[in-house]
N, C-alpha and C positions, 0 to 999 in steps of 0.2 A: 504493500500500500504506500509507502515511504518513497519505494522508489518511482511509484506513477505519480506523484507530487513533484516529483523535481522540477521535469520537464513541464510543466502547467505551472511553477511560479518561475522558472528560466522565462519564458513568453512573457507572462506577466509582467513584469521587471522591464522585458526590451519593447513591450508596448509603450509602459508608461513613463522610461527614457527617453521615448520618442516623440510625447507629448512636447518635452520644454524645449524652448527653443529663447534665444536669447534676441529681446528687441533694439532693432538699431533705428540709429534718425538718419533722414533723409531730409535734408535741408535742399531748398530748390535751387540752391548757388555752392558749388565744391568749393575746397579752399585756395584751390589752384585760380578759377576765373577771380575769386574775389582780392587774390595777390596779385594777379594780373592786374584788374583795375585799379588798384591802387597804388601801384607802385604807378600807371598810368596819370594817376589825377597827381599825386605825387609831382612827378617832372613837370607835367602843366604847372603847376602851381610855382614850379623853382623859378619860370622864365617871367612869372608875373611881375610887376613893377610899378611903382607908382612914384612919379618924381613931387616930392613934396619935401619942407624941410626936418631934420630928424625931430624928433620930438610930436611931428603933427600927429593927433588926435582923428583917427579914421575909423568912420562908422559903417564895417559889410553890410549889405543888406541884401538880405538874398531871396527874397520875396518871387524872385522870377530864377531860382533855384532851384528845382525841382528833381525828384528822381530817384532810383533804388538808391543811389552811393551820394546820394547831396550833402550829408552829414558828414560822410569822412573827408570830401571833394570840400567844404566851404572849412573846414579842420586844417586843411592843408593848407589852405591861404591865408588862414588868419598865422596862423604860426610865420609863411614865409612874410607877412605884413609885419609883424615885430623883429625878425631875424632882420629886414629892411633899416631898421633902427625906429619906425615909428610907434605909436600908442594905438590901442585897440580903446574906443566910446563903445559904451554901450546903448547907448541911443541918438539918435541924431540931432538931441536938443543940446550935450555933452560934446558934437564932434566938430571939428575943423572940417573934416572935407566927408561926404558920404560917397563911396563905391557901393554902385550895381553891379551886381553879377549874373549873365545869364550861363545856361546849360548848352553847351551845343551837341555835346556826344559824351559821353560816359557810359559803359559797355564793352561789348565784344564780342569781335567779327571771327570768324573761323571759315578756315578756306582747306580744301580735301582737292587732291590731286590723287588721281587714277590711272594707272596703266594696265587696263583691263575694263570688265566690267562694274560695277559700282552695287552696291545695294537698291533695291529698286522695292516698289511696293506696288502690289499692283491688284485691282480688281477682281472679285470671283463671285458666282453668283449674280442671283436678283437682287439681293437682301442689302448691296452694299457694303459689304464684307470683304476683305484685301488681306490680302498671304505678302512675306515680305520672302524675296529670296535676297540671298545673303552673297557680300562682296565677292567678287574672283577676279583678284587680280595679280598678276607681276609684279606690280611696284607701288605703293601707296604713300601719299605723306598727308600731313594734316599737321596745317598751321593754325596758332591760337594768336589774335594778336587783343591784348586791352589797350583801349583809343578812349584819350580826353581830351575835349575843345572846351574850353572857357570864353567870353567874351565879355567884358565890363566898359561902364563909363562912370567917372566921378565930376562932381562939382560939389561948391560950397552951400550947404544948407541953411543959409542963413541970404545971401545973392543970388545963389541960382546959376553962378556963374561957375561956365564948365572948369578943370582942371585936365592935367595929363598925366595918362596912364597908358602901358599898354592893353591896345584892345581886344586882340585874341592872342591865347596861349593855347600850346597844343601838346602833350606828350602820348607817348606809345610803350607798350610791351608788347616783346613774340618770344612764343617760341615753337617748336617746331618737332615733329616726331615720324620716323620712316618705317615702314614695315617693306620686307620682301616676301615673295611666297605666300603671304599669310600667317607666315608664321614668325618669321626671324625682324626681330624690331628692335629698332638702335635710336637714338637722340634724344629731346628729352621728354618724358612720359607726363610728369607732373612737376609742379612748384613746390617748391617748401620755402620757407618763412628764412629770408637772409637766402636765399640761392642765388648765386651771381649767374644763374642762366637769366636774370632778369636784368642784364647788364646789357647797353648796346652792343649789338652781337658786331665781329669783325668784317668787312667785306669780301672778306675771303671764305667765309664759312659754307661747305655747300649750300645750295640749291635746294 
């Protein structure tokens, strides 16, 4: 009787091992795009400039700032606006001169080259229903690039009268990942946090 019990809590046991299962997050942005953009909004940000003299009193206003990354993107200039030598106001009754900022691109473009056929999705049925058939190719790459355009104007909030700044800044990250056969894959795969694969890459670096 002992040993017809074994085997009925052996199963037992790898049934109910089989239940748990450990939950993971899936956030809609990896950590890779969101280094990509911000090291993106990042360089924008370093070419920004506003000629005024040290010490003035500058009120961001980013009212026409908008967007998933506008918070880390209007971060990044307030910081390069003091590294500048001037004073961040906190409102524009406090400041010398007010800067607008708008949004022009914050994001990221991705671009897939194929030597072969490509993954394709395609129709079946009445019901609107699509079967995907999957890549075959000889040679593949797939670029990630994060892209930031800024665009500001300042004047003095108390005249009205404009001042100078620069008016679009623009920076970029790529990077870039090859497969062959399908199988065998070289360059780089993902970002990590301080990777100098986010460094302007060389002119010479393949294709």
């Amino acid at each position: 009787m002992r040993l017809k019990t074994v085997p009925v809590l052996a199963c037992a046991a790898l049934v109910l091992s089989a239940c748990a299962s450990a939950v993971q997050t899936r956030p809609g942005r990896t950590a890779t795009e969101q280094l990509l953009v911000a090291h993106a909004a990042e360089r924008a940000a370093s070419d920004f400039k506003i000629e005024a003299a040290p010490g003035t009193r500058v009120y961001l206003d980013p009212v026409n700032f908008v967007g998933e990354w506008a918070p880390y993107a209007i971060s990044a200039l307030r910081q390069r606006i003091l590294t500048s030598g001037l004073a961040l106001a906190q409102n524009r009754e406090a400041a010398d001169l007010v800067v607008e900022v708008r949004m022009g691109a914050l994001s990221i473009d991705q671009m897939q080259r194929v030597l072969g056929v490509p993954a394709l999705t395609l129709p079946t049925g009445d019901r609107y229903s699509t079967f995907t058939v999957p890549e075959l190719s000889l040679y593949s790459q797939t670029e990630r690039s994060g892209v930031a355009e800024f665009s500001a104007f300042a004047y003095d909030p108390r005249t009205g009268a404009p001042a100078k700044v620069i008016r679009r800044v623009s920076g970029q990250t790529q990077m870039r990942s090859h497969k062959f056969l399908m199988v065998m894959s070289w360059g780089q795969q993902e970002v990590k946090p301080g990777d100098p694969a986010l460094d302007v890459e060389p002119w010479w670096k393949p294709w």
